[in-house]
N, C-alpha and C positions, 0 to 999 in steps of 0.2 A: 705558309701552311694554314689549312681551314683552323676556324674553329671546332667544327666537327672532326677534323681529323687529329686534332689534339685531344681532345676527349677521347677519342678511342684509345690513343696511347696511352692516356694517362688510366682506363679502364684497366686494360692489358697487363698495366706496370701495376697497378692495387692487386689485380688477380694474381701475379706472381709473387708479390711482393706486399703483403696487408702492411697497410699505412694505420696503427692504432686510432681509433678514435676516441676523443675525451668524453668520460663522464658528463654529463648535460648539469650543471651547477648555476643555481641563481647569480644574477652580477651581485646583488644584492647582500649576497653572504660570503663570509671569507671562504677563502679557497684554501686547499690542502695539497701535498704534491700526489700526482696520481701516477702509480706505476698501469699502464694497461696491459689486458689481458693478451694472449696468442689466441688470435680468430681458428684458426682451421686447425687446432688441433684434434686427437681423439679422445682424449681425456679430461677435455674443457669444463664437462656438465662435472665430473667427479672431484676436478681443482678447483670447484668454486665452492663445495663443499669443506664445513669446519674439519681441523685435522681430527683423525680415529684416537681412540683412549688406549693407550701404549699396553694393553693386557699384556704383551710378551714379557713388561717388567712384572710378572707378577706380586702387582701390589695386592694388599687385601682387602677385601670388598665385605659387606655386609651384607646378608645371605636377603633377608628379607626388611631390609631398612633402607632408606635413602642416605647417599655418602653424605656426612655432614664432615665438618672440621674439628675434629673429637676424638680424644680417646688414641688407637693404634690406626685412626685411618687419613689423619692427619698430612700426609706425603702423597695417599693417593686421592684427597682431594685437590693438594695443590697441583698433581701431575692433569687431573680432569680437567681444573676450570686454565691450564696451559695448552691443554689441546684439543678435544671435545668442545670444552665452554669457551673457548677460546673467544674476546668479546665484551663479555661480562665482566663490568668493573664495578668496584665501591666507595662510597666517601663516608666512612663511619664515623661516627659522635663517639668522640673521647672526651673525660672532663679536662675540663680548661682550653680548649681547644674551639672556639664558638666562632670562627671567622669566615667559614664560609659561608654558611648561614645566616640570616638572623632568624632565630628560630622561636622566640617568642614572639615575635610580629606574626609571621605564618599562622602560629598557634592560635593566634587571635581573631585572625584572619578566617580562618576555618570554625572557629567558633560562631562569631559573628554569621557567617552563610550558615548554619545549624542550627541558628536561633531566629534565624530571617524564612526558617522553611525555604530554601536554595536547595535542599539536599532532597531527590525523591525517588520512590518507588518506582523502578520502569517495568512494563509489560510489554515484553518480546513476543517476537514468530520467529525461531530458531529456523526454521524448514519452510518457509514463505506463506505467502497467503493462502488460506483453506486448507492450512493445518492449525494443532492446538498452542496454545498463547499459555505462557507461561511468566511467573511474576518472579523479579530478579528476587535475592535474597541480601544484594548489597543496594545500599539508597547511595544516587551518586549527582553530578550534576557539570555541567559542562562551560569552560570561560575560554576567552580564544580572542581570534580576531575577529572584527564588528562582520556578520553575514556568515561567520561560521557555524558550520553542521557537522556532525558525526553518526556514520553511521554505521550501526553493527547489531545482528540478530535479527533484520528485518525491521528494527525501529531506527530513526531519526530524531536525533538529541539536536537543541538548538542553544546557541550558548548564550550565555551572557558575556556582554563582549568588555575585556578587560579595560578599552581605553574607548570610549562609543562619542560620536561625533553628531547624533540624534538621537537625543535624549528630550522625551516629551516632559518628560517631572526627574526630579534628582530624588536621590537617598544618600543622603551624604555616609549614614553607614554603612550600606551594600556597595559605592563606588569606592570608600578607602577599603575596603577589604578587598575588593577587584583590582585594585592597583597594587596590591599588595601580592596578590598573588603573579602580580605583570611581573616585579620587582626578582620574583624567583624564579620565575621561566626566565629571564634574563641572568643568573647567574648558574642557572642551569645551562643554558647556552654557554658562556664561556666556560664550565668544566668539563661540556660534552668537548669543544673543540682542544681543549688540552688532553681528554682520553685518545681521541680519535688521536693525534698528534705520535700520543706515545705505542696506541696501537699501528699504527702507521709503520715507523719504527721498528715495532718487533716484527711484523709482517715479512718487513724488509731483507732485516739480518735469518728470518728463517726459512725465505724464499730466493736467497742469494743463487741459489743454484737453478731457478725458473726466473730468472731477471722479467720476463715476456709478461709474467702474472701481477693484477692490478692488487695494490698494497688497500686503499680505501678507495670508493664507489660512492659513500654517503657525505652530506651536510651536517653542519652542527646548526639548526633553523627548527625552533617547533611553534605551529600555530594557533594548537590549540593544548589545555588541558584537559584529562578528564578527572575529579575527585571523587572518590571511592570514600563511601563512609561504613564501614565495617563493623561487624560486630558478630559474637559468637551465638547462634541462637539452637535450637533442638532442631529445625529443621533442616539445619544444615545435612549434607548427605556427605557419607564415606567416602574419603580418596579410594579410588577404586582399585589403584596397582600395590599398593602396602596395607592399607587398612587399618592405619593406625590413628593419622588424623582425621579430621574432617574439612570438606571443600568451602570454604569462602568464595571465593572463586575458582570454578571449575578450569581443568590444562585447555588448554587455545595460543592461539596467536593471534596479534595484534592485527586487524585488518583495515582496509581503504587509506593505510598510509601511503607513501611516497615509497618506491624502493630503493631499499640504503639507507631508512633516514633511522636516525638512533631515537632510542626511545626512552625516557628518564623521567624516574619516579624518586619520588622525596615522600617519607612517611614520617607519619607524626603519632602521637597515643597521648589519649586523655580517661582518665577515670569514666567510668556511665554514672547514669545519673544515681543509682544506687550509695557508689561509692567516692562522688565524687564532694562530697559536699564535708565526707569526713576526712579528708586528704588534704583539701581546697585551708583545715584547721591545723591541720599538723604542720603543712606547710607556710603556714604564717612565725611558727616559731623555729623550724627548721628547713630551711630555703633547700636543702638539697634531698631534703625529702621527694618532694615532686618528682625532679628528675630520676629518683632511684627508682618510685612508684611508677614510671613509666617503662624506664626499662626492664622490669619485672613485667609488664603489660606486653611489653614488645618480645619478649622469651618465652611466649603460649604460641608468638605468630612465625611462619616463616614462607620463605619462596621458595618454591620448588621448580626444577627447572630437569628439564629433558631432550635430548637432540630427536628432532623431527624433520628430514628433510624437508626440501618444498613446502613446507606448510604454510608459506605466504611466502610473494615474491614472483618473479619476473616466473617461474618454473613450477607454477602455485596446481598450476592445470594438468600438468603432469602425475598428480598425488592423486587425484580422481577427489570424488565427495567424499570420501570417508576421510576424517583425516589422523584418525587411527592408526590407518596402514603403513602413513610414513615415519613412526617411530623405530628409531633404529636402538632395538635390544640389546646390542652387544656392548652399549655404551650406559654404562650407570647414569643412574639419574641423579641429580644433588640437591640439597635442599640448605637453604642458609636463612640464618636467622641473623635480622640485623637488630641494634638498638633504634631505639625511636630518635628521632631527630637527623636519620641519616637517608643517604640517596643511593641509589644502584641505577645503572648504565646499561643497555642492551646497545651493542655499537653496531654500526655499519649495517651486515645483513644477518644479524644475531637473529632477529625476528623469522628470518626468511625457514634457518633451517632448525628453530629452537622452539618447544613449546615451554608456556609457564603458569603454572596456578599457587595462588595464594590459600596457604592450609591454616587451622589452628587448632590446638589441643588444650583446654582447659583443665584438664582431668576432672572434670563434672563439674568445676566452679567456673560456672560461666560468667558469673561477674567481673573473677580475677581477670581476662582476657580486656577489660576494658573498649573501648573504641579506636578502633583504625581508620587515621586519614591516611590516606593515599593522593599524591597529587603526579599524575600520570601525563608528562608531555609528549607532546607527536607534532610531527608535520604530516598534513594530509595531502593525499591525489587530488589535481584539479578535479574540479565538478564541486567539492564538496562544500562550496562557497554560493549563497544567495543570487550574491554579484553575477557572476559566472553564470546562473539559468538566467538570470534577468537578462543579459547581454544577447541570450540567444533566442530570449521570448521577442527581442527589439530586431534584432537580424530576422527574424522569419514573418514578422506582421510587416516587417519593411518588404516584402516581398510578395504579398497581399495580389498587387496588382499583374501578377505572372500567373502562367499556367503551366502545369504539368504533372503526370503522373508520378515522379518521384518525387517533386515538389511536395506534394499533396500526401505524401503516404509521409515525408518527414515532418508535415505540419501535425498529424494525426500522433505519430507518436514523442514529439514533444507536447503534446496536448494530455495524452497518458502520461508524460514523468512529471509532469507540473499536479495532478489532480493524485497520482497514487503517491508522488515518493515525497512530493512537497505538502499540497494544502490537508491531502488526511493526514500527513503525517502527526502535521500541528495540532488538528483539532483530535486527532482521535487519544490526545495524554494528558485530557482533560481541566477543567476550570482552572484549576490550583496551577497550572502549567499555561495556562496562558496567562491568571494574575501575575507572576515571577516575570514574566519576557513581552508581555503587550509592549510595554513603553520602548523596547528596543525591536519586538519586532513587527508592531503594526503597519511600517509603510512596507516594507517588502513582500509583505503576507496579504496586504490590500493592493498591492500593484503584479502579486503573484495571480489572483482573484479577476480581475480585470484583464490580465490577460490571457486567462482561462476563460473569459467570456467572450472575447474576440477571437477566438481559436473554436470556442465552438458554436457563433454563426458563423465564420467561414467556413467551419463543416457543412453546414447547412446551406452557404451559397454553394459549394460543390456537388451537394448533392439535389439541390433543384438543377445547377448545370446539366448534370449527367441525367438526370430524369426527361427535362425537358429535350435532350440532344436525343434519346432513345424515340419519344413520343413524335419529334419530326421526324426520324428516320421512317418510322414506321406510316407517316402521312406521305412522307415521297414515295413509298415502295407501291403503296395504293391506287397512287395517280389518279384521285378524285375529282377531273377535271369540271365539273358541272358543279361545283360545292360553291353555296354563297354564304358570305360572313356574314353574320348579323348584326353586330355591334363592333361600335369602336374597342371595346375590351376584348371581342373576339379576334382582332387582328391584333392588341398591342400582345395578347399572347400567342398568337401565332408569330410575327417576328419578335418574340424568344426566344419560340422554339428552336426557329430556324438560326438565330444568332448562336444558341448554343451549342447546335449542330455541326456549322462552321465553325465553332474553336477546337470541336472534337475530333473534326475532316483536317484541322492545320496540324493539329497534334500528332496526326499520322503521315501528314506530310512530309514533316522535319524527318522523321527517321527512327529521330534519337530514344526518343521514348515507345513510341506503338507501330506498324504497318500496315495492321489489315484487323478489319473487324473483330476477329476472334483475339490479337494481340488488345484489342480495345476490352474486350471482359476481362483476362488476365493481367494486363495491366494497367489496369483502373476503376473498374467496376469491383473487382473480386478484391483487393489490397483494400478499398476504402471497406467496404462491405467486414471485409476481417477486422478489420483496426475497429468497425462499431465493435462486433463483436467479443474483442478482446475487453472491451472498455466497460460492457456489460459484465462477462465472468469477474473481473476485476468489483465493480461495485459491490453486485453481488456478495464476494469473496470479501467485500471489506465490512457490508454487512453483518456479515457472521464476525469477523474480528471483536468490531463497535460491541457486537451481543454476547461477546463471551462471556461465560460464566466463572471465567478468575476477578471479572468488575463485581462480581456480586458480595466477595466478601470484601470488597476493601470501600474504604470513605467515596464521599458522593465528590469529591474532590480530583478522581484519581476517574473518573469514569467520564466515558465521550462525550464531545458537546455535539450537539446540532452542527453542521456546516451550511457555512453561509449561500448556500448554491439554491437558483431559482431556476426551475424549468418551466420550458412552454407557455411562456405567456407572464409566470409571474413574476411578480417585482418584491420588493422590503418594502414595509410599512411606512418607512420614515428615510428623508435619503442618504447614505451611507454610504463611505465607500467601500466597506468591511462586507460586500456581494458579488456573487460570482453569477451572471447572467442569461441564460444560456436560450435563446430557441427551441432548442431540441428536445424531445422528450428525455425522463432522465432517467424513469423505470430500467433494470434489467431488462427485464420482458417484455418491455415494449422498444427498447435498440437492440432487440433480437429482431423484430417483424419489420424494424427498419432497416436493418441490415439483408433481409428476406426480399425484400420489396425492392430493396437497389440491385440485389439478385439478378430480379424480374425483367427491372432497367434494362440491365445489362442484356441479357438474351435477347432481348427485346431490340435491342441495337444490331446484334450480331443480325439474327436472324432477318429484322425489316417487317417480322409480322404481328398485326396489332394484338392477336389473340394471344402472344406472349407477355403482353403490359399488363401490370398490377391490375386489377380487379375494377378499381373503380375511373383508369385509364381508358380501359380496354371500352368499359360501358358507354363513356362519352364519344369515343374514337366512331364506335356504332353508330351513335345516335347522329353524327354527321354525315359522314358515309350516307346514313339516308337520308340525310337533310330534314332531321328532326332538328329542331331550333336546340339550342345547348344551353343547358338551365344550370346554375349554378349549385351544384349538390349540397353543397352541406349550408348556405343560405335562402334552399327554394323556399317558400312558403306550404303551408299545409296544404293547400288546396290546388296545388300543382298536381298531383297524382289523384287517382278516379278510386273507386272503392275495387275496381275491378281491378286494376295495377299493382293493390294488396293485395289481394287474392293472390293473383299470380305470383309475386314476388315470395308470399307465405308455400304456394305450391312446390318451388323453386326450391328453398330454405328446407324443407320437408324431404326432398328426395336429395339436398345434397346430406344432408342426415342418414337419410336410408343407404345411402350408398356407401359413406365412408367411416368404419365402424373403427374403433380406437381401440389402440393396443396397446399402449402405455400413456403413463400422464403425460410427457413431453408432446405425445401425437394427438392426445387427449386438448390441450391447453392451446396447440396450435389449430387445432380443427374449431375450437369453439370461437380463438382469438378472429377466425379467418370469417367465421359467420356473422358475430357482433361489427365485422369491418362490412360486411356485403349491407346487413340492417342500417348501420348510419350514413351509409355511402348513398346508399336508394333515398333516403327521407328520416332522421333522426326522430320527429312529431308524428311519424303518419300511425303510427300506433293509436292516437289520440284521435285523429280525424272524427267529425264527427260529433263528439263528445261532449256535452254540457259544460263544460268549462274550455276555457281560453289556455293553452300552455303554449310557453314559449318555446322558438325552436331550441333544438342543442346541433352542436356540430360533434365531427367523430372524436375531438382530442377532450369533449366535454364527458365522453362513457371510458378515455383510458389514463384514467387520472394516476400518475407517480406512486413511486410508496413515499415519497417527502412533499409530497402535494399538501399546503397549510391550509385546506380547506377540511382536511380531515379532525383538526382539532376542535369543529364547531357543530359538525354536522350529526343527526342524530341517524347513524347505520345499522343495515339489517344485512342479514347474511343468507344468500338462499343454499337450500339445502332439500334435496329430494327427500321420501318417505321411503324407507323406517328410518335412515341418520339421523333425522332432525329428535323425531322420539326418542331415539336411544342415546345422544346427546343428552336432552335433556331428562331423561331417568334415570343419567348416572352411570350408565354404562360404559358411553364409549368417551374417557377423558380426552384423548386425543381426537382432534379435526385434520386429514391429512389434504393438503392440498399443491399442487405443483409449481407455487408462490407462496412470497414471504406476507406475512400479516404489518399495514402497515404501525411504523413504531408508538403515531399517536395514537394508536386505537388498540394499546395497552392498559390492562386495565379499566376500561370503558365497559360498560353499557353496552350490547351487542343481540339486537331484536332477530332472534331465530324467523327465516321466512320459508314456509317448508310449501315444497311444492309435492305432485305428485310422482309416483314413481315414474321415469322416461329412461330415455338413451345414458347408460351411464359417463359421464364427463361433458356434458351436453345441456347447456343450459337452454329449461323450455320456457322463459320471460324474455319480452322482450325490451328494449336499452329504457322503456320512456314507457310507463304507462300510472293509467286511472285506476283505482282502488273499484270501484263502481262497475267498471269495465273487463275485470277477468279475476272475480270472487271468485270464479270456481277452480280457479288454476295456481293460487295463492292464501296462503292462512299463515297472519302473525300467532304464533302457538308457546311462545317462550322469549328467554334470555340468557346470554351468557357472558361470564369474563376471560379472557384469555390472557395468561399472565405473565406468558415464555414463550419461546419457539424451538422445537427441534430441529436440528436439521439433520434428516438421514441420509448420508454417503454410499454407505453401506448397505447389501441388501439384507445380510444375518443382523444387522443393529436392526432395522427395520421390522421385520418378520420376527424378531423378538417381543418387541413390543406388539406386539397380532393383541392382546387381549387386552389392550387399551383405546388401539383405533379399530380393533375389529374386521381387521380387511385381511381379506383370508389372500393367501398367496396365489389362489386363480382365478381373483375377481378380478375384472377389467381394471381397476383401480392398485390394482395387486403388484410387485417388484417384476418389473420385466427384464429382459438379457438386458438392452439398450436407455433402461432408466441413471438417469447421472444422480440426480438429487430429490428429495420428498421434503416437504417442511410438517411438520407437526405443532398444529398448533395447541397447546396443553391446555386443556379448562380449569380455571379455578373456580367459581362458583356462575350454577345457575339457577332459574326458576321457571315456571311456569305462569302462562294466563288462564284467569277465566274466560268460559264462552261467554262470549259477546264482548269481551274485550282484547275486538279483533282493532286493526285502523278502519277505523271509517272511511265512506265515499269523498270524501271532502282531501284524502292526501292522493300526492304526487309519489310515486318510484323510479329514481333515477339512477341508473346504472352508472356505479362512478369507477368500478376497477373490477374485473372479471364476475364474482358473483357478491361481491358488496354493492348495497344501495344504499342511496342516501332517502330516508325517510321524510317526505315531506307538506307541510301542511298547506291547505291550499292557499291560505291567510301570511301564509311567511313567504319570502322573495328565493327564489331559484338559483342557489350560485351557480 
């Protein structure tokens, strides 16, 4: 018999007959016996569900209180945590009884990272990027294994790792306290797998009559901790289903674990610092003082717990984003209070269908509530390990030398999880949070950096690929048979072109990826064009995070640093490996026009015609065609072009003006981006031609300088601004400058030379990229100064038009809230002034267009960056 015909059989005999499959369990970790589940039943999604709360026994319930184990409700709490909570176990601190624990080590242990500042404030995005940021109300901090991360609320916690194997400097009292907590994750492990054991067991005997259904699912294995430092403060907010205590931690569940995996907390309580010093004296003469003061500390706090289906878990997708909806009402909620020094168990997939929030009630003495550690173990979902992106940043630069359009779209978006979910993650939880973890995590975070700079030039070889493969298509469609090269450089680019051509003509060969030309836009032009795009909205969007104003009130410690990322050309000052490299432009708004311009490519390929290439493609493609010798654009010399070729070109710019009138800022920004590209593309200098002085040329990427371009922190900038803005600006009127880009960061706070021009085309800049003071007085006057000290960012079009009587932009100015506008930045003034006449700039400076309508100011005696 084939082998293929044994497979069928054996198909055939699974389909009549399901052969259980085992739990997927590490070899690594002990094993547990596993009853499995029945595949094809109807009732499966409902038996994997904890059992219902027996109401028919009518036990009594407390009308608007959480069931505690108290008083006359005693019977139906233990019938709850039997069937509903079923899961949830404890190891409670009885006196004399200290063997499980060692629980003044711990205590010590936690101290010591409290006094080492280990323990910090995190700043969440509950709702993802380009929503609002909000600051936790518990200070916590994360220890695991070496390369572990956790990640929840849209932040990325990076730990300290309990046993670390590069180690650039020691602290012999940060690592005895890290091995100290190793010590209890380790005997937290063996009491998980004696729960699990005896839950297993009861499973057993209460499932005896569904033999087919699996008894445990999960591991007793956790790799990380997270510790929770607690405390009662006024801000805390109201439990919102009783109303009785207040939320420490708000109801949720536990997410990016493993599914199945138990989850065990060990808490401790120590006096604050108020009361800790008078306690710390009693207790030298009465030893059991302390611990009575503790659990007096620990009977203000308690767990609260709730059945929620799916709310984490294999079935998680099912409960939709709210995860409100999957609370099942018919099932009391309970709340327990332990003593300090004790641990509680979420076993198996308690997490999956249970929510839990940590409450506390002082009755107004918030002192009496003391401090809560919490020492919270997990085992996480792959990915969530350093290791793990590193292996897959070496698997894909190992493939470097291949081609292809899925290739290329998974090299792009590993390129986004390395820069949004890894390098910002690090840098944007500021100084105090990289002092705590440099020495554990600067090689992973300089090799994470490295290979975000080799991921984005080879964005950049692919998209000269694709550009040059468009730009031959379009020279064979022409069939210029009479064209002569003029230089060795004009052929070594012509067989590029052509080389590029040919990988994109094998590409469609194969099958597998593309077929025919228009397969060639959709799958390949359009996917890389997206992936820029997305990577912009993203910066963007982390832009606004880095600039929220929950950093404003908290230490300069806790607020975003610079990241180490160099675009376009630049490098570090000094060599390092702590830089991330890039070719490419890094502005938002300028991997918009490059993602525009691969567009262009694109069509440009399908189609074959040259008049569909980018702009300054298209102009050279001409100039051969008629065998105009091919001058190299953005390095010709001044004196390449006649005065007459200004003219025209100034004619040209004039009526594309006249003709394309803007109607919101996005069309506004792109009309004007698209003229400053036609100005540099012709002759960046020719403005100057002529001219009493000597200036150097610039090329196009010299007028579209980044918002992290480090040239801005030297340069002295001017901002142009048509008439009446610029007046009204400066007399105080209009405090906000609204503009459809962000202000860059180092030109906060600065000095900012008002350049007003006359009134024109609104959104339409009438300077051109390069020019003489001497040379176009009558079209420029320095008239003022301003400081800009925040940035708004309007979303909204009612936020927006609220504010009307501080930027003044009436809602049917061209500048005004359109249907199709996404975003507006407002730029806030903090103080400005005015000049006297005659203390304008003199004939002796240079104006260089360095980012849409900022210049850089300059004098003729100082050197040109």
């Amino acid at each position: 018999m084939s082998r293929k015909m044994k497979a069928k059989r054996k198909q055939i005999r699974q389909k009549d007959h399901p052969i259980k499959k085992r739990a997927k369990v590490s070899r690594t970790s002990k094993q547990l016996h596993i009853l499995s589940p029945p595949t094809n039943t109807a009732n499966n999604d409902v038996a994997c569900y904890p059992p219902p709360f027996p109401r028919e026994e009518k036990h009594p319930l407390p009308e608007d209180e959480f069931l505690k184990f108290e008083g006359p409700y005693k019977q139906s709490f233990r019938r709850a945590v039997e069937t509903a909570y079923e899961g949830f176990v404890t190891d409670q601190y009885s006196d004399g009884e200290n063997t499980l624990f060692d629980h003044e080590s711990i205590q010590q242990a936690l101290l010591k990272l409290d006094d080492l500042g280990i323990f910090r404030t995190d700043v969440t995005q509950p709702f993802g990027l380009g929503t609002k940021c909000a600051k936790t109300y518990v200070a916590r901090c994360l220890i695991g294994d070496e390369g572990t991360t956790y990640k929840y609320l849209g932040l990325r916690m990076f730990a300290h790792p309990w046993k670390s194997s590069n180690q650039k400097s020691s602290d012999s009292n940060l690592d005895v306290a890290l091995q100290e907590i190793f010590k209890l994750n380790e005997r937290l492990t063996g009491r998980t797998e004696f729960h699990l054991r005896e839950l297993e067991k009861k499973r057993i005997k209460r499932l005896k009559a569904q033999s087919g259904m699996k008894a445990i699912n999960g591991r007793a294995m956790f790799d990380i901790t997270l510790i929770n430092r607690m405390v009662d403060t006024p801000e805390l907010k109201m439990e919102p289903t009783k109303h009785k205590d207040r939320c420490s931690v708000s109801w949720h569940a536990d997410s990016s674990l493993e599914h199945y995996s138990t989850i065990a907390v060990y808490q401790t309580f120590v006096p604050n610092e108020e009361n800790k010093q008078s306690v710390a004296e009693e207790a030298q003469t009465n030893k059991g003082r302390m611990l009575q003061c503790e659990h007096e500390m620990a009977k203000k706090w308690s767990i609260a717990l709730r059945v929620a289906h799916n709310s984490e878990g294999p079935g998680a997708s099912r409960r939709g984003t709210d995860i409100d909806t999957a609370v099942v009402v018919d099932t009391p909620a309970i709340s327990v209070s332990l003593p300090s020094r004790s641990a509680y168990y979420l076993l198996d997939d308690f997490n999956h269908h249970h929510q839990h929030a940590v409450l506390v009630n002082s009755k107004g003495n918030q002192n009496s509530a003391g401090v809560r550690y919490a020492s919270t173990h997990r085992l996480l979902r792959e990915g969530h390990n350093v290791n793990f992106m590193i292996e897959r940043c070496k698997t894909t630069c190992s493939h470097f030398h291949r081609k292809g359009a899925k290739l290329w779209k998974s090299e792009q978006l590993l390129l986004y999880d390395i820069e949004c979910d890894w390098i910002r993650q690090f840098y944007v939880q500021g100084q105090g949070h990289k002092h705590n973890l440099w020495r554990y995590w600067s090689t992973p975070i300089c090799e994470l950096l490295r290979y975000w700079g080799q991921l984005e030039s080879r964005t950049k070889q692919v998209i000269d690929l694709l550009s040059n493969a468009a730009i031959a298509r379009c020279e064979k469609g022409e069939k210029s048979a009479g064209e002569e090269i003029v230089s060795r450089a004009d052929r070594k680019k012509r067989d590029k072109r052509k080389k590029a051509l040919n990988a994109i003509l094998e590409l469609m060969k194969r099958g597998s990826d593309v077929d025919t030309g228009t397969d060639v836009l959709k799958s390949i032009y359009e996917p890389i064009s997206e992936q820029l795009e997305l990577r912009a909205t993203m910066r963007s969007q982390w832009h606004e995070r880095e600039n929220d104003r929950v950093f404003h009130s908290m230490s300069d410690c806790y607020k975003p640093i610079p990241l180490p990322f160099y675009f376009d050309g630049d490098v570090p000052n000094s060599k390092t490996d702590e830089a991330g490299i890039s070719p490419l432009v890094g502005a938002p708004d300028s991997l918009m026009r490059l993602a525009s311009i691969l567009r262009k490519y694109g069509n440009a390929f399908v189609s074959g015609d040259a008049s569909d290439l980018p702009d300054i493609d298209n102009q050279i493609f001409n100039q051969r065609k008629e065998n105009i010798p091919n001058q190299n654009v953005e390095n010709s010399s001044v004196n390449a072009y006649s005065k007459n070729d200004h003219r025209k070109i100034e004619e040209e710019l004039q009526s594309m003006k006249e003709e394309k009138k803007p109607s919101d800022v996005s069309e506004r920004v792109a009309l004007e981006s698209n003229i400053s590209l036609v100005q540099c593309n012709v002759n960046p200098s020719k403005y100057i031609t002529g001219s009493k002085h000597c200036w150097p040329s610039f090329s196009l990427s010299d007028h579209q300088k980044d918002m992290n371009w480090k040239g801005w922190k030297s340069l002295s900038v001017g901002l142009e601004m048509q008439e009446p803005w610029a007046g009204l600006l400066l007399r105080g009127k209009k405090k906000i400058e609204t503009r459809a880009y962000d202000l860059p960061k180092f030109l906060f706070g600065r000095k900012i030379d008002i350049l007003q021009t006359k009134h024109g085309k609104d959104g339409i800049s009438s300077l051109p990229n390069v020019m003489a003071i001497d040379e176009v007085v009558d079209k420029v006057e320095r008239i003022g100064w301003c400081i800009f000290d925040r940035v708004i960012i309007y979303r909204y079009k009612a936020k927006f038009e609220a504010d009307e009587p501080k930027h003044l932009v009436k809602s049917d100015s061209a500048y005004g809230w359109k249907h199709d506008t996404k975003v507006v930045y407002g730029w806030v003034v903090a103080k400005c002034g005015t000049y006297k006449k005659g203390e304008n700039i003199d004939g002796d400076t240079l104006l260089v267009r360095r980012m849409r309508s900022l210049f850089e100011i300059n004098n003729v005696k100082n050197k040109v960056k």
